[in-house]
C-alpha positions in Angstrom: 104.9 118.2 102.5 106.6 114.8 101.1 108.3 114.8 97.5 108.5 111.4 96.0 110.4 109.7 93.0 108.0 107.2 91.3 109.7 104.3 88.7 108.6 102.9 85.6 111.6 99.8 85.9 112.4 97.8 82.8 115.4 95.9 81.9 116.4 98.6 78.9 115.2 101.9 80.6 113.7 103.3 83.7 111.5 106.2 84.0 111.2 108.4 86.7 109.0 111.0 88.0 108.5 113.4 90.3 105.5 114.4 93.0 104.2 116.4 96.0 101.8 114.7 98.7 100.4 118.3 99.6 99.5 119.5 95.6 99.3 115.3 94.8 100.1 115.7 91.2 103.0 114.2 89.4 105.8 114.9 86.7 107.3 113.3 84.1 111.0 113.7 85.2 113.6 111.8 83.1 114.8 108.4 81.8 117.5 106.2 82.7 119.2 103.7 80.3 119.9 100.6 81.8 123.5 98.9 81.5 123.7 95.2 80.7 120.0 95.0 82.2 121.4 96.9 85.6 120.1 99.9 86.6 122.4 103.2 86.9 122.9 103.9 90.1 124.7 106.6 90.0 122.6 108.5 88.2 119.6 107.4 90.8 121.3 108.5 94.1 122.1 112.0 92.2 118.0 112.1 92.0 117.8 110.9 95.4 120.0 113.5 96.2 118.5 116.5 94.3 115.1 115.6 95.3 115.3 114.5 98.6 112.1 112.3 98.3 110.4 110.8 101.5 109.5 107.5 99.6 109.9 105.8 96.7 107.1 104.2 93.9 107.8 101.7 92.2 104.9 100.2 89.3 104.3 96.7 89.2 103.9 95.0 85.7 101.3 92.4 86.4 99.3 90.2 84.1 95.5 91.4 83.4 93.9 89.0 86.0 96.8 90.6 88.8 98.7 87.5 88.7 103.0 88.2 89.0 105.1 87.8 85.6 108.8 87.6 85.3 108.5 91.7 84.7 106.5 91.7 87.9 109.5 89.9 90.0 112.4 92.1 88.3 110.3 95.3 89.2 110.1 94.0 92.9 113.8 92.9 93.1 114.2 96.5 92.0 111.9 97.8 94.8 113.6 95.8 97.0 117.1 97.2 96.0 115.9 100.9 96.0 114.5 100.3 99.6 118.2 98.4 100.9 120.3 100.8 99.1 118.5 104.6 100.0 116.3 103.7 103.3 113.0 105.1 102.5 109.9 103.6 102.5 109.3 102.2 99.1 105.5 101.5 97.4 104.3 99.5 94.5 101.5 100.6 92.4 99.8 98.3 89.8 100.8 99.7 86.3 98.6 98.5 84.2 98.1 99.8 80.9 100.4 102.8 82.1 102.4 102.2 78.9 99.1 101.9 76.9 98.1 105.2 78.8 101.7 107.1 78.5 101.7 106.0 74.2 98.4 107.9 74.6 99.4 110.7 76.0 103.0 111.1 74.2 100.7 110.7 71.0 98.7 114.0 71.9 101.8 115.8 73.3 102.8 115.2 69.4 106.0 114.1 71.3 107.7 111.6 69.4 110.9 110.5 71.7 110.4 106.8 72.7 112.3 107.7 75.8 109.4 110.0 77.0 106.7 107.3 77.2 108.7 106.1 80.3 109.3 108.5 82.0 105.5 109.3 80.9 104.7 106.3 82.6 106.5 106.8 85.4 104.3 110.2 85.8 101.2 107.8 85.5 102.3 105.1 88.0 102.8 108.2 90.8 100.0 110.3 90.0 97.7 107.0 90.0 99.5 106.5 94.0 98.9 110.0 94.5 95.3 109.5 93.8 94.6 106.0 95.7 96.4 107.5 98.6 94.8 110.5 98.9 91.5 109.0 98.4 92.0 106.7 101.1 
């Protein structure tokens, strides 16, 4: 059995949730306000910590024809900087529409905290790398 973290990275906030390989579902888990555009990493080794995840997903903004933005690079750079800084194996997962899909959600949830539709997202990004992965 393998828990992993998955991220919804943005310059302003960063959600996070949580997953098992062997049940492959995911949870919303919390949000993390970025400082000055940086992420806190202190508070993302605590959850490295507590969780103990074998790898790391990370969802990549891109355009609707799959082509890289300037959101895509900053969510690689992040990737990148998760994978240097905790030495696990770190994934990306297209996240389209996983806001779109998290407002949804949030919206039937009758759960109106704007910090929830990232860490919503973050759910979505996982559980869509749960499901390709277990699929394939």
């Amino acid at each position: 059995m393998q828990t992993l973290l998955g991220f919804d990275y943005g310059k302003l906030r960063i959600g996070i949730a949580v997953g098992q390989d062997i049940t492959g579902t995911a949870t919303a888990l919390c949000t993390l306000d970025c400082h000055d555009g940086k992420p806190d990493w202190d508070k993302i080794s605590g959850l490295i910590a507590e969780w103990s995840p074998g790898s790391l997903v990370v969802g990549l903004p891109l355009h609707a024809d799959g082509s890289d933005s300037a959101a895509t690079r900053a969510a690689r750079n992040f990737a990148s900087e998760l994978e240097a800084r905790y030495r696990l194996p770190v994934y990306s997962m297209d996240e389209r529409l996983s806001t779109h899909a998290a407002r949804d959600v949030q919206r039937d949830m009758a759960v109106k905290n704007k910090d929830g539709i990232d860490a919503i997202a973050a759910r979505i990004i996982l559980q869509n790398w749960l499901d390709t992965t277990r699929h394939a």
